[in-house]
C-alpha positions in Angstrom: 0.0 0.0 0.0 1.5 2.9 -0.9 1.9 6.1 1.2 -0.7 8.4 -0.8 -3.5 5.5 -0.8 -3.1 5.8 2.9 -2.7 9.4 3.6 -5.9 10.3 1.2 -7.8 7.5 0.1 -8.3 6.7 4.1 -9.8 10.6 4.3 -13.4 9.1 2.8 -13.7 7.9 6.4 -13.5 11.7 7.9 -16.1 14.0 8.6 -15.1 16.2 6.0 -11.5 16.9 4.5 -9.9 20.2 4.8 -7.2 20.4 3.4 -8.2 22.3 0.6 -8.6 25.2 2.8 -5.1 25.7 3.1 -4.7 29.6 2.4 -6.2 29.5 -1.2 -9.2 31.6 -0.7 -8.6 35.3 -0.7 -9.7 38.0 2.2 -8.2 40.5 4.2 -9.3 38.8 7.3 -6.3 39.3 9.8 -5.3 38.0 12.6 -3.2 39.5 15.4 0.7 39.0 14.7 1.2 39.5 18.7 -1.2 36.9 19.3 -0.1 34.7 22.1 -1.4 30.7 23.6 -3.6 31.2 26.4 -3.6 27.7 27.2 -1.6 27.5 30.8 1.3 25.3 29.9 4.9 25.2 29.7 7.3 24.6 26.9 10.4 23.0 26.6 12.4 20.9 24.0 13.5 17.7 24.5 16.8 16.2 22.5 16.2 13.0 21.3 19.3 12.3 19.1 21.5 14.6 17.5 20.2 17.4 15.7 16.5 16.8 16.6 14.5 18.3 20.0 11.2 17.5 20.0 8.3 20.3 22.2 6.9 18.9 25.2 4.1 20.8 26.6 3.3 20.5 30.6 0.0 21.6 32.0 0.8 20.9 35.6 -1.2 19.0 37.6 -1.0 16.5 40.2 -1.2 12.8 40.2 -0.6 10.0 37.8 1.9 11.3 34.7 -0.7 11.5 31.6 1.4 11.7 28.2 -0.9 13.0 25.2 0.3 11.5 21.8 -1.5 13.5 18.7 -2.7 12.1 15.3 -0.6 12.5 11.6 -1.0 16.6 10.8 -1.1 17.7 14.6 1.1 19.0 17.1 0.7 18.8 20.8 -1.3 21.5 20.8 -3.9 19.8 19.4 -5.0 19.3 23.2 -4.6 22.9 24.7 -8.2 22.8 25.3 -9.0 19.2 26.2 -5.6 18.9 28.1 -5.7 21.4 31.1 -9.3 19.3 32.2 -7.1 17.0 33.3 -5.0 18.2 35.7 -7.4 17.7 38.5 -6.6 14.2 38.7 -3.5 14.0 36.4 0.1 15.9 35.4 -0.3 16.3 32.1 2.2 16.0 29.7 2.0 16.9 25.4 4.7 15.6 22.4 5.0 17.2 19.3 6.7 14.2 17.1 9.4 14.9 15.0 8.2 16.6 11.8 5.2 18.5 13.4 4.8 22.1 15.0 8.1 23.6 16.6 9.5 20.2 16.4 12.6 19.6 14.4 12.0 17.8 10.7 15.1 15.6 10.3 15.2 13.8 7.0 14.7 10.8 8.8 13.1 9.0 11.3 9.7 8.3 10.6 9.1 4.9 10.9 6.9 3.3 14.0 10.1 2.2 15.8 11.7 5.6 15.7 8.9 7.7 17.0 8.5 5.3 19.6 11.9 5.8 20.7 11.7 9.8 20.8 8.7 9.0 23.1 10.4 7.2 25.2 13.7 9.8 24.9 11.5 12.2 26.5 10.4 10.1 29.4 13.7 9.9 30.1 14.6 13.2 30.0 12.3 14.1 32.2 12.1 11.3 34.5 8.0 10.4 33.7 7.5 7.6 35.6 4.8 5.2 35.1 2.6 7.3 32.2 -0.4 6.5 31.0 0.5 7.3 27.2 -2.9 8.3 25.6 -2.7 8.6 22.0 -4.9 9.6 19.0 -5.4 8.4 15.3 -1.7 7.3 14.4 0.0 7.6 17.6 -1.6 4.1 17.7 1.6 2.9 16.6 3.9 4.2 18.8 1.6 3.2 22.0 1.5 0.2 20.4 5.1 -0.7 19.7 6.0 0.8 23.4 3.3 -1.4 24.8 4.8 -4.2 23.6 8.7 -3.3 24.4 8.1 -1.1 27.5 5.1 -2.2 29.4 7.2 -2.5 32.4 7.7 1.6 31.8 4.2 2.2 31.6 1.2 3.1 33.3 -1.4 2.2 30.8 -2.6 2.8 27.5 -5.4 4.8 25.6 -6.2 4.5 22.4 -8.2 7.5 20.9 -9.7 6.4 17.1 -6.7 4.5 17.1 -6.7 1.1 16.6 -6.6 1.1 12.7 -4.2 -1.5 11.6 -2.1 -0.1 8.3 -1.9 -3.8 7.0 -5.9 -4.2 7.1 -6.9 -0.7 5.6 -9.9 0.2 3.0 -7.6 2.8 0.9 -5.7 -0.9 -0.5 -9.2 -2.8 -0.9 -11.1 -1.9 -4.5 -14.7 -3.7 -3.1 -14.4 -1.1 -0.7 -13.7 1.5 -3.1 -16.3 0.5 -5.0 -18.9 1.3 -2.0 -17.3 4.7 -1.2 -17.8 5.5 -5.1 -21.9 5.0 -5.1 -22.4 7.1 -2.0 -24.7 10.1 -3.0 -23.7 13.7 -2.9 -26.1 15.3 0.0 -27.3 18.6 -1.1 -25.7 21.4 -0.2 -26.4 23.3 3.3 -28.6 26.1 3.3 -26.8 29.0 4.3 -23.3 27.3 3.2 -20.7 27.3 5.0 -18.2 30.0 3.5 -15.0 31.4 4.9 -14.8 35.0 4.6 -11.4 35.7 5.2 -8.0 34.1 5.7 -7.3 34.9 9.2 -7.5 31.6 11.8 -10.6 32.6 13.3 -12.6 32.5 10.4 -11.3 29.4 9.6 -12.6 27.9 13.4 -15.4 29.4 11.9 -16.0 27.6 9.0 -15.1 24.0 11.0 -17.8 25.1 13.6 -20.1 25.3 10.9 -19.4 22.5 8.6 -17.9 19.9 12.1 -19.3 21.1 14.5 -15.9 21.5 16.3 -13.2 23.4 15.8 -9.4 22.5 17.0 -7.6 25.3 19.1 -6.2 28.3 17.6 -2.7 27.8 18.6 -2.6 24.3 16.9 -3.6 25.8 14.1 -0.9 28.7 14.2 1.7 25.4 15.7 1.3 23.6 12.3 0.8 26.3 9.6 3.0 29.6 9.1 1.5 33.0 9.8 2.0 34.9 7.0 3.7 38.6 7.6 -0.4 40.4 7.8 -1.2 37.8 10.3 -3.1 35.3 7.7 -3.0 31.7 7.8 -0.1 31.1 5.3 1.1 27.1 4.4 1.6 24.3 5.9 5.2 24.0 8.1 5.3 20.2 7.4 6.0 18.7 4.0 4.5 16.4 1.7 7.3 14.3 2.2 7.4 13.6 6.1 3.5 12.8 5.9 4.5 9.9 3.2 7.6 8.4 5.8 5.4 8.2 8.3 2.7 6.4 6.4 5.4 4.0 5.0 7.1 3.1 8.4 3.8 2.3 9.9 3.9 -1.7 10.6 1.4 -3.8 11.5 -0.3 -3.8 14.5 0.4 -6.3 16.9 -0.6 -6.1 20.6 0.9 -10.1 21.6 3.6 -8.5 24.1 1.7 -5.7 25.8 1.3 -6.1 29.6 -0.8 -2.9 31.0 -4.6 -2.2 31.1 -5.6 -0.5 27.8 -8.6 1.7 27.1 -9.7 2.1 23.7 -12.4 4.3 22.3 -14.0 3.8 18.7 -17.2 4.5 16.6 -19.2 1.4 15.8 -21.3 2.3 12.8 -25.2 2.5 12.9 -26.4 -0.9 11.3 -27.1 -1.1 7.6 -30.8 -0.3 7.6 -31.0 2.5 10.5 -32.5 5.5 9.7 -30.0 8.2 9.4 -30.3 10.8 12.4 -31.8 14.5 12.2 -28.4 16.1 10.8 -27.6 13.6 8.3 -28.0 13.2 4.6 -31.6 11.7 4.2 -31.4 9.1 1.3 -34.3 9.7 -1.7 -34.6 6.4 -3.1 -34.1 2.7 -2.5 -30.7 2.9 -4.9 -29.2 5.4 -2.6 -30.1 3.4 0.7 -28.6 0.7 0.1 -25.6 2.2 -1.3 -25.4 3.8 2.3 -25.9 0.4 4.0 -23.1 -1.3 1.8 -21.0 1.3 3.4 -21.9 1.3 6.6 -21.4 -2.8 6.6 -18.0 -2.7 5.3 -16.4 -0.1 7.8 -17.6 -1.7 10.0 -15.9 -5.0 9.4 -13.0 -3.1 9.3 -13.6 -1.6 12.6 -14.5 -5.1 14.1 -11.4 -6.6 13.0 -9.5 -3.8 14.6 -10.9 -4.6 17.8 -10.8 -8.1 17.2 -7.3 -7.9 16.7 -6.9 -6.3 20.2 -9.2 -8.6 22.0 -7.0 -11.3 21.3 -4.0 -10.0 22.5 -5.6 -7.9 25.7 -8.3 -9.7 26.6 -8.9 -7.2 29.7 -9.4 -4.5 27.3 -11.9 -1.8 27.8 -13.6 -0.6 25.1 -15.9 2.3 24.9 -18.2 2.7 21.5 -19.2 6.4 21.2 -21.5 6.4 18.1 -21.7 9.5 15.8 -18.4 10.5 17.8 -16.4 11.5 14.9 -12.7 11.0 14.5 -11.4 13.7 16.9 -13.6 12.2 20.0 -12.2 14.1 22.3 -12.9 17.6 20.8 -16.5 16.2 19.7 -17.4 13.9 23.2 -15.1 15.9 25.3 -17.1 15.0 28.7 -17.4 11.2 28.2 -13.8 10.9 27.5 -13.0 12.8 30.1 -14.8 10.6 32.5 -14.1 7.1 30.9 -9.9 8.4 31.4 -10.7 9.8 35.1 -12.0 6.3 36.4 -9.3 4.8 34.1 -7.1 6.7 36.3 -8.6 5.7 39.2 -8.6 2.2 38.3 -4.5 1.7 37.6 -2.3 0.6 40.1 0.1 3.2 42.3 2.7 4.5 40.4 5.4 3.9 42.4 4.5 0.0 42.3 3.7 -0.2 38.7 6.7 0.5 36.7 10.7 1.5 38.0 11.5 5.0 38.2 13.2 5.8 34.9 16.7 7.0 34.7 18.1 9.6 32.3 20.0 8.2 29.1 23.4 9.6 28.9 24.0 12.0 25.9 20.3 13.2 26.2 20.4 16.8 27.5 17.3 18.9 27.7 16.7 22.1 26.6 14.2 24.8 28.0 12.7 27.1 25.6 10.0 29.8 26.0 -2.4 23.0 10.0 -4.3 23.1 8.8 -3.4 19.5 7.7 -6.3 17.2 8.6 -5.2 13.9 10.6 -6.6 11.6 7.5 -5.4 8.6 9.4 -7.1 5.9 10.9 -10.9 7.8 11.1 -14.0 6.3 10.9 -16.6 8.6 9.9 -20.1 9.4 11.3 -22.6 9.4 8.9 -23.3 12.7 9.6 -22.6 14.0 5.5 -20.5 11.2 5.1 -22.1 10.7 1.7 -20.5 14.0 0.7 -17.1 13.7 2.3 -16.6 10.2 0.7 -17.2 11.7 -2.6 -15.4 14.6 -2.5 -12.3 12.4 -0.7 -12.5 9.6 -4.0 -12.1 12.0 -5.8 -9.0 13.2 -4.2 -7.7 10.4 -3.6 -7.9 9.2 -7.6 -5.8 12.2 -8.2 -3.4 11.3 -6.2 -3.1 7.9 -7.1 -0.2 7.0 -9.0 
């Protein structure tokens, strides 16, 4: 499978793609060049081998270490608004991997085994003991491959829409293709929703409208340059880094991991539900089974994902949020938030569950004051899904080679 199947066929799976948005429209919507995060956290960047620091965000907070892991496309900050909720029961930690954000983009070092060992780098560095390494979309892989040579590190694990396995993926499967290609094109939303300007707020603007979500302002201004009037200018990360990661990603095997695991996912509605209030309403028999075909074969992708960590962690917990989304915890903030409190709650002491880490020599720290959409691993709602699928076949047959 190669790297542009996965990075843009897999987008037919997303609420909507938005990467075309990427500074094309005109406006003279600006933006604030002195604008500054408000979210309460620290920054620092860790070495992890020569030439390459990765940012480490901190929240603060008291209790068991909580190490957020972002999706392909994101930085760290990502969580500045889901993050500091956590701190009541948790210190709460943030890693931008290589590539991403203010992190260094080394022309290497983008396969799952690598990024695993930054993660770990930075544990060391700062002498995290125990974590609970909670990890969205991609990151899947690098909890994963730590889970399975670390577990005696680690706290736990959380899996946030990540349990997609690159070697069992719909973007290398043509009868899958085939569905995604007679899903109907919804009509379009009356108003529509347009983006006025190019500044960063209109553009939360127009998610708000079309996703009903919108990710934080500085991870937006984290992963794509401000351009010298204070308009969103491109992306920081190139085409090229996006493709590394997708071909380093391995398969995913959970044999070897030894802590509790919580893993959140979207079970699709069964074939012949009716679609909800906000979704595309099918007009004939033609397009309702179209939609059902669909609907039945994500989901056997989605039960073979879960399968697949059953059998390895039979202890498991697995939380189904229907209609969640990809990015669960900026659409079902609150029940995530409460599933990872009494996950918390549930793990053994710290000081009893893993030895307290020691620094690697040669690894010195160094303190320091997108709008790519994470297209892997994302089941879609079938809130417009019709649409998005559409509109992501067709970018994904450009891309093709």
């Amino acid at each position: 499978m190669t790297q542009r199947r996965h990075a843009r066929v897999t987008a037919v799976l997303l609420v909507g793609l938005i990467a075309t948005a990427c500074g094309r429209e005109s406006g003279a919507g600006q933006d604030s060049v002195t604008w500054q995060d408000p979210s309460k956290h620290e920054v620092r960047f860790v070495i992890v081998e020569e030439g390459v620091r990765l940012e480490v965000l901190d929240w603060g907070g008291s209790g068991r270490p909580v190490v957020l892991l972002a999706g392909s496309g994101h930085s760290a900050h990502v969580f500045d608004d889901f993050a500091p909720k956590l701190t009541d029961c948790c210190h709460v930690y943030g890693i931008t991997r290589r590539g991403y954000g203010a992190s260094s983009q080394p022309a290497s070092g983008y396969d799952d085994q690598r990024l695993a060992d930054d993660v770990l780098r930075v544990l060391d560095s700062l002498q995290i003991e125990a974590p609970l390494l909670v990890g969205h979309s991609m990151a899947g892989g690098e909890l994963t491959t730590l889970g399975n040579q670390h577990s005696n590190r680690l706290g736990g694990l959380v899996y946030l829409h990540a349990l997609g396995d690159p070697s069992d993926w719909p973007a290398s499967d043509p009868a899958y293709l085939a569905f995604v290609r007679k899903l109907p094109d919804p009509p379009q939303k009356s108003p529509p929703c347009t983006q006025e300007s190019g500044s960063f707020s209109a553009y939360r603007a127009w998610q708000m409208c079309t996703q009903k979500f919108a990710f934080p302002e500085s991870e937006l201004r984290s992963t794509l340059a401000t351009n010298p009037d204070g308009t969103r200018g491109r992306h920081k990360t190139p085409r090229s880094i996006h493709d590394a990661i997708g071909a380093g990603a391995k398969k995913r095997d959970y044999s070897n991991v030894r802590v509790p695991v919580l893993a959140f996912f979207e079970s699709q509605p069964a074939p012949d539900a009716p679609p909800g209030p906000d979704e595309y309403q099918p007009q004939n028999e033609q397009e309702r089974a179209a939609i059902a075909a669909f609907r039945s074969a994500t989901q056997g992708y989605i039960d073979r994902s879960l399968a697949n960590l059953k059998r390895a962690v039979p202890a498991a917990r697995l939380v189904d949020l229907p209609r969640s989304g990809h990015y669960v915890f900026l659409t079902r903030e609150a029940e995530v938030l409460r599933e990872l409190r009494a996950f918390v709650a549930s793990l053994p002491n710290a000081s009893r569950s893993a030895p307290q880490p020691k620094p690697r020599a040669g690894v010195p720290e160094a303190r320091d004051s997108l709008i790519h959409a994470d297209i892997d691993h994302a089941n879609a709602s079938v809130v417009d899904q019709a649409g998005s699928a559409r509109r992501a076949r067709r970018s994904a047959e450009r891309e093709a080679p």
